[in-house]
C-alpha positions in Angstrom: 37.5 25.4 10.5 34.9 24.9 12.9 31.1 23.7 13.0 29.4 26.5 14.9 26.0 25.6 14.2 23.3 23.7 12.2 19.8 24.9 11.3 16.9 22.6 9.8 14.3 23.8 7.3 11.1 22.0 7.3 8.4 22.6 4.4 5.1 21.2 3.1 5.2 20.0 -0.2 2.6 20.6 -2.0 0.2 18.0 -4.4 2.2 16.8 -7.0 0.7 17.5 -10.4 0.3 14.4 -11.2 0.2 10.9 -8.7 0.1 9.0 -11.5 2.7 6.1 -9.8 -0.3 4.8 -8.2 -2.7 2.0 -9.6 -5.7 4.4 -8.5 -4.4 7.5 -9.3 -4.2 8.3 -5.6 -1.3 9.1 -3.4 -0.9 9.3 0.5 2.7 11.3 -0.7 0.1 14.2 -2.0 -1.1 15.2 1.6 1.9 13.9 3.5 4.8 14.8 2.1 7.5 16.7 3.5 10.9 17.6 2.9 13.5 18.6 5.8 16.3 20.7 4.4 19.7 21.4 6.6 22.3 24.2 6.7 25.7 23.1 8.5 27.4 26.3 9.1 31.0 26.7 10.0 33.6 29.8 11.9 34.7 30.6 8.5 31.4 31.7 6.8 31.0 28.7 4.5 28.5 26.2 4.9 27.1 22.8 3.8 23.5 22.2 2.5 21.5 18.6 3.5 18.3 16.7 3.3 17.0 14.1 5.8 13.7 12.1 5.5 12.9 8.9 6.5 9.6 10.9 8.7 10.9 15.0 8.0 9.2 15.7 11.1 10.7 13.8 13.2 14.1 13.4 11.7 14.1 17.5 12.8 14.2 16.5 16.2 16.8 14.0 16.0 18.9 16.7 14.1 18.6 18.9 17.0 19.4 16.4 19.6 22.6 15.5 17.7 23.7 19.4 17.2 25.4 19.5 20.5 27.4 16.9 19.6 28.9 18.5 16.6 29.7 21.9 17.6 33.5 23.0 17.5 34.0 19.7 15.1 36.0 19.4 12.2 33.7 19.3 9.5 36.3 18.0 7.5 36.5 14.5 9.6 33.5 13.0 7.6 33.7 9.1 8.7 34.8 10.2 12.1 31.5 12.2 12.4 29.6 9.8 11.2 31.0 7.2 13.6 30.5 9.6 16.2 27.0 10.1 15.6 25.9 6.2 15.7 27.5 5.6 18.8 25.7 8.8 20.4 22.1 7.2 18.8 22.9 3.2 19.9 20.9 3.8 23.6 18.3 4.0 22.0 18.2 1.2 19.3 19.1 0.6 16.2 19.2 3.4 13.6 16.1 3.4 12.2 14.9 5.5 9.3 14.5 8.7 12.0 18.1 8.2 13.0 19.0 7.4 9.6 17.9 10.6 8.1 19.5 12.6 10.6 22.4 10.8 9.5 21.8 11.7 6.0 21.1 15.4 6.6 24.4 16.3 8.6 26.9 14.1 6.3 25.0 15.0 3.2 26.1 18.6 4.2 29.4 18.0 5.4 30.5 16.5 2.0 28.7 19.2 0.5 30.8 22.1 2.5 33.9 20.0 2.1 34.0 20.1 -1.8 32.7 23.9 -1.6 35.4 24.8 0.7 38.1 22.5 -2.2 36.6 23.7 -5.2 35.1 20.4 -6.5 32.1 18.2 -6.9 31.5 15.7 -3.9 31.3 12.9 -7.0 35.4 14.5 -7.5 35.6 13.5 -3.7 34.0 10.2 -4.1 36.9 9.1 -6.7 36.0 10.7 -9.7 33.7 10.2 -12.7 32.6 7.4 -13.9 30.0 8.8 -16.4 28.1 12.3 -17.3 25.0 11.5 -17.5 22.5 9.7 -15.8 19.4 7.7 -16.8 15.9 8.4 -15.3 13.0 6.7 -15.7 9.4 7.8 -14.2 6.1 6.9 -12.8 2.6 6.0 -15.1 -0.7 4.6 -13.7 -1.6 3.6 -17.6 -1.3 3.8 -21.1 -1.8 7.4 -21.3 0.7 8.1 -19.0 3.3 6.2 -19.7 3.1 7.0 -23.8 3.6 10.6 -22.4 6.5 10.0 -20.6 8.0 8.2 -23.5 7.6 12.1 -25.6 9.3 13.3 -23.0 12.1 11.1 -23.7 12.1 8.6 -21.0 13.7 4.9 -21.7 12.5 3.4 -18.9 8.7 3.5 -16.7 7.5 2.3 -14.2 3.8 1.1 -13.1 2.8 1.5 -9.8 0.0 -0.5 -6.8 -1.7 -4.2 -6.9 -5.0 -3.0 -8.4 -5.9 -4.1 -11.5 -1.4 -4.3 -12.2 -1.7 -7.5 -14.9 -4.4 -5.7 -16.9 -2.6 -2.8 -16.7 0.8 -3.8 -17.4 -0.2 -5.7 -20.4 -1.6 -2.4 -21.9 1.0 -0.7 -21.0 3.9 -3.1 -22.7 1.5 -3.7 -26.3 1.4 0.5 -26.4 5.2 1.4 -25.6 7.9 1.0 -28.1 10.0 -2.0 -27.3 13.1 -0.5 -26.7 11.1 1.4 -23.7 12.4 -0.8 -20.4 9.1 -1.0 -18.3 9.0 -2.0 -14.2 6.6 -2.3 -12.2 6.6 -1.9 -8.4 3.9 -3.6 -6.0 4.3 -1.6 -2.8 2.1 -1.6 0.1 0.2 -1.3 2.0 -1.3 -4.0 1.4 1.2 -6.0 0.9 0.6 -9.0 -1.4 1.3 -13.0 0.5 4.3 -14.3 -1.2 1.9 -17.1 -2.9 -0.1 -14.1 -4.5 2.9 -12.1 -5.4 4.8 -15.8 -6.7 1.5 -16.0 -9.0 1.7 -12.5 -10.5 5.2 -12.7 -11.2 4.6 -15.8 -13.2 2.1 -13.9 -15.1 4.4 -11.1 -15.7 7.4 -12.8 -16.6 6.4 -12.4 -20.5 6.5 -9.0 -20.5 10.7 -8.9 -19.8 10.6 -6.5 -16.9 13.9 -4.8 -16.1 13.1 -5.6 -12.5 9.8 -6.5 -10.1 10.0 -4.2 -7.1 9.0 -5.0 -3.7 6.7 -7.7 -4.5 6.3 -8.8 -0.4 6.6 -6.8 2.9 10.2 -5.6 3.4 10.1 -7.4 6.8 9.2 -10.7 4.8 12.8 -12.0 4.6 11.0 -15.7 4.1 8.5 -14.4 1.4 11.3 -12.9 -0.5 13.5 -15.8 -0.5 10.6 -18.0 -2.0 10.0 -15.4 -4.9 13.7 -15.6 -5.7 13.5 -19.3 -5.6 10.7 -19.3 -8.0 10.4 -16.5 -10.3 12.8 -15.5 -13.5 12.7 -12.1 -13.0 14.9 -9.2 -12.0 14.0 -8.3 -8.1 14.5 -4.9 -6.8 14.1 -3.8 -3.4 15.6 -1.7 -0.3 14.1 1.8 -0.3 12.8 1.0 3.2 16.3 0.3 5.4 18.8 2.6 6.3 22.5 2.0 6.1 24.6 -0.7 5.2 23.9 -3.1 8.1 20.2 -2.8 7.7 20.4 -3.6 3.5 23.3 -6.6 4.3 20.4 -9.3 4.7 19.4 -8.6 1.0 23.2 -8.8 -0.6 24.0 -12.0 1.6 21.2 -14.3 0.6 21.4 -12.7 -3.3 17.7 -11.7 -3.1 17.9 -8.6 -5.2 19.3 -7.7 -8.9 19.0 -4.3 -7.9 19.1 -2.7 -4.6 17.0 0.7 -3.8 18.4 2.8 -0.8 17.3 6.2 -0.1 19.2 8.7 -0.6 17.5 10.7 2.0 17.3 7.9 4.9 19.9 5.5 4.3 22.8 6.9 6.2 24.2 9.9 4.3 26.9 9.7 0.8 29.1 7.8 3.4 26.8 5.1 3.3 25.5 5.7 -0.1 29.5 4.8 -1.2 29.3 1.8 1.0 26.2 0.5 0.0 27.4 0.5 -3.4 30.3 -1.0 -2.9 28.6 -3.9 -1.2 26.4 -4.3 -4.6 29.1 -3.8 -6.6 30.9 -7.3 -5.1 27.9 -9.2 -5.4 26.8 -8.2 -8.7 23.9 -6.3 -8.3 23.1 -3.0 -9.6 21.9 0.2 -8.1 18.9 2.2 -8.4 18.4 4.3 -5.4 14.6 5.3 -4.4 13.6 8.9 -4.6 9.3 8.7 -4.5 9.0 10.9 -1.7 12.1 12.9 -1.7 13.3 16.4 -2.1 15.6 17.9 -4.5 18.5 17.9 -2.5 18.5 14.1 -1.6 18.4 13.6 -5.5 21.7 15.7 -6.0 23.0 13.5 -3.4 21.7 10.3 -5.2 23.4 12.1 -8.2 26.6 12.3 -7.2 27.2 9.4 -5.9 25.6 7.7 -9.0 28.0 9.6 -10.7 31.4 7.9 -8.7 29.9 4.2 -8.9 30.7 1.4 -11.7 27.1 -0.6 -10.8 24.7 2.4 -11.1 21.4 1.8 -12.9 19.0 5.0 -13.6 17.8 7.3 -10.8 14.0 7.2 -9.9 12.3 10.6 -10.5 8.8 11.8 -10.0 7.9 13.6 -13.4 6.5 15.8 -13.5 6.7 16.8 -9.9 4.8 19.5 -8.0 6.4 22.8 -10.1 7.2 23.8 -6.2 10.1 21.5 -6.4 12.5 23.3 -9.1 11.5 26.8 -6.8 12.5 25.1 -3.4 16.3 24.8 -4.4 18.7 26.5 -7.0 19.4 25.6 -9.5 17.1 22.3 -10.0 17.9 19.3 -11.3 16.0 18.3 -14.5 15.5 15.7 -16.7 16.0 16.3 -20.5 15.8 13.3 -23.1 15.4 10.7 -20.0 19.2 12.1 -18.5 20.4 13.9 -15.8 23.9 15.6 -16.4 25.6 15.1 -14.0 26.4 18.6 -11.5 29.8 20.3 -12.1 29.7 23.1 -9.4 31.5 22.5 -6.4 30.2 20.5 -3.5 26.7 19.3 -4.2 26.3 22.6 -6.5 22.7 23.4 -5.4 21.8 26.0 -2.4 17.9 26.4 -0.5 15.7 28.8 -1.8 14.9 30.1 2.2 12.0 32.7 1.5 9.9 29.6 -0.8 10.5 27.2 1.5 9.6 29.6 4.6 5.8 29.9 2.6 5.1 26.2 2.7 5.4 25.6 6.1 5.0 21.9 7.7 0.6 21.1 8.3 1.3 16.9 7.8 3.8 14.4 7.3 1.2 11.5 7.7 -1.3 10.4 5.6 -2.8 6.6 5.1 -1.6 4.8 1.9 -4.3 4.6 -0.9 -4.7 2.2 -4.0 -5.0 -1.2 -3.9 -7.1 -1.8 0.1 -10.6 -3.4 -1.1 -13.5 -0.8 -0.6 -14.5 0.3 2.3 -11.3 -1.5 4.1 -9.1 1.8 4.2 -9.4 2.3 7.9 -8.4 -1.2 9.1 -5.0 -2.2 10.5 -4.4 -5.1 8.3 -1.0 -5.0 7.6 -1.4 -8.1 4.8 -5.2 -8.6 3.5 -6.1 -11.5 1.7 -7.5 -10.8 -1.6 -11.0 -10.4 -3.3 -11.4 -11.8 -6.8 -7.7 -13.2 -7.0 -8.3 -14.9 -10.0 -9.0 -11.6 -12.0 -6.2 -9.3 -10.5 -3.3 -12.3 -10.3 -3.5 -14.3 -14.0 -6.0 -12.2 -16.2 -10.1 -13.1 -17.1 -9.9 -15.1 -20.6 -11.8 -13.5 -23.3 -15.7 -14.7 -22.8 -15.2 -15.5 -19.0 -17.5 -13.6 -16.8 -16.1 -14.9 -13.5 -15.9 -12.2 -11.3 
């Protein structure tokens, strides 16, 4: 068997219904999100299905540019491929979330035609099951959101942005039922200063999060190291890097309890596997990000969740834009706050061509909202200092009007 060819599928996904993991109810992933699908075809007929993202639009360049390379290859020689690739993209850099995604696509779809073409799941490939189903949790901006999620059956939620987070978190926690795990992620930009972020956490550590999530820049290695010095609370993060070499830093030092890859970006299931593995021997669990992903990434983020000893929950957006369970067949869904884990062979899920052909790529950029003060949106501030820190970081006693 032969590759003879690899197409790329680029779409427009459409407004979620709800954007509801912000802290304003806003969402730069409602006008710029889009998903990059991938079909790897082979001289037999057969094929395997990917997803890449990292920037969709872009990464479908980089897909293209690495096509040549691949044709009349063994699709079967997964790591060897893989390998192959990196050393064609090292002139120009290091990997990147662009050459990270392409990554992702084409070995998310070789493992996907290699268990299609054996006649088992890619978690069978991956060294079997470790479990059958998988737990979820879901993004609320406030109370009303997050009781609904809990009727739908999620264990676990998770509160989104810097504005107004304490008030909100505190609302949140007295209205859920305590055995409800509650999260909260405060993702830029803007990006909290680690002596902000130190002073929330402090306030937060009451509530018994299951894990604080990016609570500095990812580039602030220093910021991170201070908050682990000086918080007792679970630390997430890692949804920004791709592969293994870019998440070591994080493992190494121990600055995470749970680490965040993305399924779509961080190097394919080869590196997924790795990554993993790397957690798994320095005790830290695994939680890969999904916020602005397709459906196909999250079958990949399935299986290998599936295969893995340290796996936590998978992130999901529910509900999502209805135009994700048309985009693929069949969907994924989430009953009771599980997944079941996919028995079909290969990833089990094929691209639904004629939807995705009517949402065709307008925008994959957008500026972040929620949590800039007013009228700041359009600056480049990468880290703004804060108005009315008093307020936002420790709460307003009862009877104190200090703005």
């Amino acid at each position: 068997m032969r590759i003879t060819d690899i197409k790329t599928y680029l779409m427009q996904a459409g407004a979620p219904a709800t954007t509801a993991w912000t802290g304003t109810g806003k969402s730069a992933l409602a006008t710029g999100r889009n998903w990059l699908f991938l079909r790897l075809e082979t001289d037999e007929g057969l094929c395997g299905i990917g997803e890449g993202s990292g920037w969709p639009r872009v990464v479908q360049t980089a897909v293209q540019d690495l096509k040549p390379i691949l044709i009349g290859e063994n699709p079967f020689d997964i790591e060897r491929l893989w390998q192959k690739m990196r050393v064609a993209m090292m002139g120009h850099g290091d990997t990147g979330v662009v050459g990270g995604g392409a990554l992702t696509a084409i070995d998310m779809a070789l493992w996907d035609l290699k268990g299609k073409v054996l006649g088992t799941p890619v978690w069978n490939l991956l060294g079997g099951k470790v479990r059958d189903r998988l737990r979820c949790y879901a993004h609320a901006k406030d109370v009303a959101g997050a009781l609904a999620l809990a009727e739908r059956g999620m264990t676990a939620v998770k509160l989104g942005g810097v504005a107004d987070i304490l008030r909100r978190v505190e609302d949140v926690r007295a209205a859920l039922p305590p055995e409800v795990d509650l999260m909260v992620d405060l993702h830029g930009p803007p990006w909290m200063p680690a002596a902000d972020a130190i002073t929330l956490g402090r306030s937060l550590e009451r509530h018994g999060l299951l894990f604080l999530e990016e609570p500095v820049a990812p580039e602030d290695i220093d910021g991170l190291r201070r908050l682990r010095r000086q918080l007792a609370l679970p630390i997430a993060a890692g949804e920004r890097w791709a592969t293994g070499w870019g998440l070591r830093r994080l493992l190494d030092e121990g600055l995470v309890d749970v680490l965040q890859p993305d399924s779509g970006r961080a190097g394919g299931i080869t590196q997924l596997k790795k990554i993993a593995a790397l957690a798994e021997a320095h005790m830290v669990q695994f939680a890969p990000h999904a916020g602005s992903l397709g459906p196909i990434a999250e079958y990949a983020a399935a299986h290998v969740m599936a295969s893995i000893p340290n796996a936590l929950m998978m992130e999901r957006l529910e509900p999502d834009w209805t135009g994700r369970y048309d985009a693929v067949v069949p969907a994924l869904r989430c009953v009771d706050g599980f997944i079941t884990v996919p028995d079909a062979p290969g990833l089990g899920v094929e691209i639904n061509e004629e939807f995705i052909a009517r949402h065709p790529s307008t925008r994959n950029v957008a500026i972040a909202t929620g949590g800039w003060e007013p009228g700041t949106e359009s600056e480049t501030a990468y880290i703004q200092p804060r108005f009315r820190r008093r307020a936002a970081l420790i709460g307003t006693p009862t009877g104190d009007k200090t703005p």
